[in-house]
N, C-alpha and C positions, 0 to 999 in steps of 0.2 A: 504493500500500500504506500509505505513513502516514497518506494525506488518508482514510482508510478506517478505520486505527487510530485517529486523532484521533475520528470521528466516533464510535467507538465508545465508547472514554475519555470523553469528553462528555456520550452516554447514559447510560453509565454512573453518571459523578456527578451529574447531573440523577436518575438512579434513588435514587443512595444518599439523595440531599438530602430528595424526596419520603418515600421511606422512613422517614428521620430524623425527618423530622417528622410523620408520623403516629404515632412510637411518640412523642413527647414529647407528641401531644397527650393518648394515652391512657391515662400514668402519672403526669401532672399533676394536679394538682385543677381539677376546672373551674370557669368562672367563673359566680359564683354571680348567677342572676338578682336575687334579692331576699333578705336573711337574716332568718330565722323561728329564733328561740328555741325550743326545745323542754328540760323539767326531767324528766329520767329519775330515777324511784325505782332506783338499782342493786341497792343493799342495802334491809334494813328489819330494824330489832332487830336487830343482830347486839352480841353482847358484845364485840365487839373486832375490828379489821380489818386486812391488813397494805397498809402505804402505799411505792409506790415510785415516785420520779420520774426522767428521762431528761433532761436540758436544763434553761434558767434555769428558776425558779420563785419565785413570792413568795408566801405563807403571810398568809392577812388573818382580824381577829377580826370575827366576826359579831355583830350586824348591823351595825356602820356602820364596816368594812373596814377600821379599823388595822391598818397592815402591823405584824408580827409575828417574821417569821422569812423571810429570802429566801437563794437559792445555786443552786448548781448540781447536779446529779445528786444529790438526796436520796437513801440506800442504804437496805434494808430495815426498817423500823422498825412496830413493832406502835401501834394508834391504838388508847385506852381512854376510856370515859368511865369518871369518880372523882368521889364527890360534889362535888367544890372546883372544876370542869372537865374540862380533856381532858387527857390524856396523851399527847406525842408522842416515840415512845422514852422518853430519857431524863428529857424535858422538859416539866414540869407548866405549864398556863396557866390560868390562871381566868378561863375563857371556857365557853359554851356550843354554840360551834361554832367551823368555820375554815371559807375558802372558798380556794383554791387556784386561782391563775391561773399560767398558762407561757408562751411564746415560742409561737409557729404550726408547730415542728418537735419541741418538745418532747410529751410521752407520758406521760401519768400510770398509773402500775400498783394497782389495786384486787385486794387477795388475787387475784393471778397474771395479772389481765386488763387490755387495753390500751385506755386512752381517749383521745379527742380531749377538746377543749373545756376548761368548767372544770368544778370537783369541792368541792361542799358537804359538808360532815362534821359531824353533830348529833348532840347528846347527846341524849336522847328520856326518856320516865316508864320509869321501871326499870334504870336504868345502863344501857342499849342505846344501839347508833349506827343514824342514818339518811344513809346516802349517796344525794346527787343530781349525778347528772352534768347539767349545763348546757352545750349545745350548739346548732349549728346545724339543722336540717330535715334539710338532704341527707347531712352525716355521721352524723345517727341513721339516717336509711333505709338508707345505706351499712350500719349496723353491726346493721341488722335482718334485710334480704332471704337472706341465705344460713340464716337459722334456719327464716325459713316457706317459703320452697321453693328447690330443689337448685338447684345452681349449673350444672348440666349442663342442668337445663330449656331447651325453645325459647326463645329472645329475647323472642321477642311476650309472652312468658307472663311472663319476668323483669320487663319492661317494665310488664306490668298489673297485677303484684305492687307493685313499685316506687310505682305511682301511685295503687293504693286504699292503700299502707300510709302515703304520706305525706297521704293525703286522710283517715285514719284518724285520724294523730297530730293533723292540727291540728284537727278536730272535736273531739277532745280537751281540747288546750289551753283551745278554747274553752270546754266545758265545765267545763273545772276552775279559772278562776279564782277567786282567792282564797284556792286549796289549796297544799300546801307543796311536791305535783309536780303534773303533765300524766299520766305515764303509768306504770305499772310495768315491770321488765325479764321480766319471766315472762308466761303463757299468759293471765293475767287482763286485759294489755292487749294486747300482741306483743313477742315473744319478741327480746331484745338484748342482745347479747354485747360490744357499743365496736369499738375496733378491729383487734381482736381476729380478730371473724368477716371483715371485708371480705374479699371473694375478687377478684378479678381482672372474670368476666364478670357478677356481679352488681353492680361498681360500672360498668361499662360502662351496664348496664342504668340505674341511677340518674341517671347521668351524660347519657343521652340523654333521659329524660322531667325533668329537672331544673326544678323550678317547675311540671309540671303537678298537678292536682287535679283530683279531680271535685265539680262542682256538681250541685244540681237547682234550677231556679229562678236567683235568685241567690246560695243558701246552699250551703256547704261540705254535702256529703252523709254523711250517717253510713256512711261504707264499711265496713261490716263482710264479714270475711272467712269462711271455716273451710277445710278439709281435702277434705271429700269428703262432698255432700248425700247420696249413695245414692239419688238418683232424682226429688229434687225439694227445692228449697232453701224457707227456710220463710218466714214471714209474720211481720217482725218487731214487728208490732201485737201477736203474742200472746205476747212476750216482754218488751218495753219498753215498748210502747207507744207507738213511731214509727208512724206510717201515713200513710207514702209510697208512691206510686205506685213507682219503683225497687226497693222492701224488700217488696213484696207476695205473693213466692215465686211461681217456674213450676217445669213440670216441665223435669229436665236430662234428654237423654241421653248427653252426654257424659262418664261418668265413671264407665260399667260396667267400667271396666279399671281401675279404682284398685283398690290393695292394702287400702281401708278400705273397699271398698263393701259387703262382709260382713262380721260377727265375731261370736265365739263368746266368750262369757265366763262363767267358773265360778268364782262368788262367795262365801266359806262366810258364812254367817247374820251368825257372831258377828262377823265385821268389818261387816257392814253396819249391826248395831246400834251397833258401837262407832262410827262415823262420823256416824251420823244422831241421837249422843248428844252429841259432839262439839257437834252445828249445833244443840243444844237441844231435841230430841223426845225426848218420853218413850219410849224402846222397849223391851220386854224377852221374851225370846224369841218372834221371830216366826214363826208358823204358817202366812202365805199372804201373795205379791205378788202383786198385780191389776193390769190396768191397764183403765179402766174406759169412755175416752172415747180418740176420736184425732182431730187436724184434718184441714182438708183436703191436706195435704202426706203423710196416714200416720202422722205423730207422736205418738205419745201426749201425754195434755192431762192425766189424774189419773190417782196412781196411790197404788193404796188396800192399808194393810200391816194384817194382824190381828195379834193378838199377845195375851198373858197379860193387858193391859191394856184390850183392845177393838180397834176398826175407828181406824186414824186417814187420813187424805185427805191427802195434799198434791201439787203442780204435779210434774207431768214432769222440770220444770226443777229446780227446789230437791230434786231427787230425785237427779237428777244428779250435781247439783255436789255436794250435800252427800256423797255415794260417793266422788266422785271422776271429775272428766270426763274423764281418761283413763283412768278404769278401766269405767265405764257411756261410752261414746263418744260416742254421739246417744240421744236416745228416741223413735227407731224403734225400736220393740224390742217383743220377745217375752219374758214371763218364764213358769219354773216351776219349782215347789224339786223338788230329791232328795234324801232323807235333810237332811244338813246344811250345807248349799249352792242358792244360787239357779244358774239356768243363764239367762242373758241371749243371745240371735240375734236382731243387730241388724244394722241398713245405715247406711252414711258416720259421717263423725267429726267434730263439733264440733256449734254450736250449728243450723246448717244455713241463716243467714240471708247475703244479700248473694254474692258472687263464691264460687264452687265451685273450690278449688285447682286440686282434678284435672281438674276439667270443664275449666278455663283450659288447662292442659296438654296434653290431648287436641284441644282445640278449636288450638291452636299449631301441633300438629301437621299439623293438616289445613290451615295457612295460614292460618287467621284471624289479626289483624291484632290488637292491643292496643285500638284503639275497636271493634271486631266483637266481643270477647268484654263489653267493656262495656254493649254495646246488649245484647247477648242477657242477661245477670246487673242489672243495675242498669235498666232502661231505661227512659228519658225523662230519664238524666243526661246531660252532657255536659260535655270536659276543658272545663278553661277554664286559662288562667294564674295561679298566685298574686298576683303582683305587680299584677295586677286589680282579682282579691278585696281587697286592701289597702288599695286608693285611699278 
């Protein structure tokens, strides 16, 4: 009876030890293959911001980082730019920016939001501030993935999220040298909240494809993402003017179950004048939206507004955005006024190039595998390692 109890005592803590360490390994940070800079626009123009930190910190003047002000848990304090510099609280500097460095446990608080890394603060033309958060790759993708898809999503799909958004950000980067950030925190680059949003299975997710990317060739791949093609992703030759073999749009069927693959939108006139006045067009009351050509995807290509002024022409795209891209979703679309309102039925949501959210979701579903949704949305890419690309 004891040589029986022992044995099972012994199992047991051989279980607990296993156990133990599988949850250490999961609430850890992991170890980072290679570190990748990445400069998030957080803010941009803002008249004022409130600054709060958590742990050591040291306060440095821009650009050539004289420390300034260093302690511990900095409390609430409002950040102003003032012609003479910055105001912090009560504390006037004659400077043009600060750059804000912490301890690897410390938390820096941006009006209510929680960041990693470190945190630039500029004065900009018009008494505005521009905040950049400066960080590693894998904790922006951390503080990214829970905004472009649900933390409940299949794995496989967190997974393929994970790896076109950090194959996005550093296409990016690339792109933006010389510029003051890489990316912005809104719709216009991808959507990032710090750390803030990190959830539990979507840093799982990051944490398992950590350092991968997608290439084509030997270059970083323009991953572009969106929401939901409605039936056929698009050809980013006719929007950028990339033309790759991976960006050339096929037809999906994966993603007649998404909640975007339809929509109905009732537009009244006078906002769409006042936004496409906004973006510089002459508009004033407009009589008829046309839409005159489509690509091979279904997309509208031009769309033609009359008005009190004449016929004017402009792209699908700039048609869009300038409305409003979550308010026109894609341009697939159908228009016709009533009375004093356009009425828009349209399919899927975003720009419609590169990886299909829902489609990835659906396709998870069915057991596809994080490179199997790749080959079918990107194809002729493939992962490769950062730490590679580097050499």
């Amino acid at each position: 009876m004891r040589k029986k109890l022992a044995i099972c005592l012994t199992f047991l803590l051989l279980l607990f030890l296993v156990y133990d360490k599988d949850i250490s390994a999961m609430s850890s940070r992991p170890t980072r293959p290679v570190s990748y800079l990445v400069r998030v626009a957080v803010i941009i123009d803002a008249p004022e911001i409130n600054l709060k930190i958590k742990g050591d910190y040291g306060i440095c003047a821009l650009p050539l980082l004289e420390p300034i002000k260093e302690g511990n848990n900095l409390r609430d304090v409002t950040v102003k730019p003032i012609y003479s510099g910055i105001l912090i609280g009560e504390e006037q500097f004659k400077i043009y920016g600060i750059k804000i460095k912490t301890d690897s446990v410390a938390d820096i608080y941006v009006n209510g939001r929680r960041f990693r890394g470190e945190m630039d603060i500029m004065r900009t033309e018009g008494l505005k501030l521009m905040v950049i958060n400066h960080l590693d790759i894998e904790d922006y993708i951390s503080g990214v993935l829970y905004h472009e898809v649900s933390h409940w999503w299949p794995m496989e799909a967190l997974k393929a999220q994970a790896i076109a958004s950090r194959t996005f950000a550093i296409y990016k980067t690339i792109e933006s040298e010389g510029k003051d950030y890489d990316v912005r925190s809104d719709i216009y680059s991808q959507v990032y909240g710090g750390k803030t949003s990190e959830k539990f299975r979507t840093n799982r997710a990051v944490q398992q494809t950590a350092g991968n990317v997608l290439i084509y060739g030997q270059e970083i791949l323009p991953a572009y993402f969106h929401a939901t093609c409605g039936g056929h992703t698009e050809d980013a030759s006719l929007l950028w003017g990339t033309n790759i073999r991976p960006l050339k749009g096929r037809r999906c069927g994966y993603c007649k179950g998404s909640p975007h693959f339809n929509w109905v939108k009732k537009i009244p006139l006078e906002f769409i004048e006042e936004k496409l006045k906004e973006n510089g067009y002459k508009i004033r009351n407009i009589r008829s939206i046309k839409t005159s050509s489509r690509d091979a995807s279904g997309r509208v290509k031009v769309v033609s507004i009359a008005d009190s002024l004449g016929v004017k022409k402009m792209s699908a795209n700039k048609f869009r955005l300038a409305v409003g891209p979550n308010v026109i979703r894609s341009t697939d679309f159908t228009v016709k006024i009533e009375d004093t309102a356009a009425i828009f039925d349209g399919r899927g949501w975003g720009h419609g190039v590169g990886m299909c959210q829902w489609g990835a979701y659906y396709m998870a579903r069915q057991r596809f595998k994080a490179e199997d949704i790749f080959k079918f949305y990107y194809p002729g890419a493939r992962i490769a390692d950062l730490k590679d690309i580097l050499k």
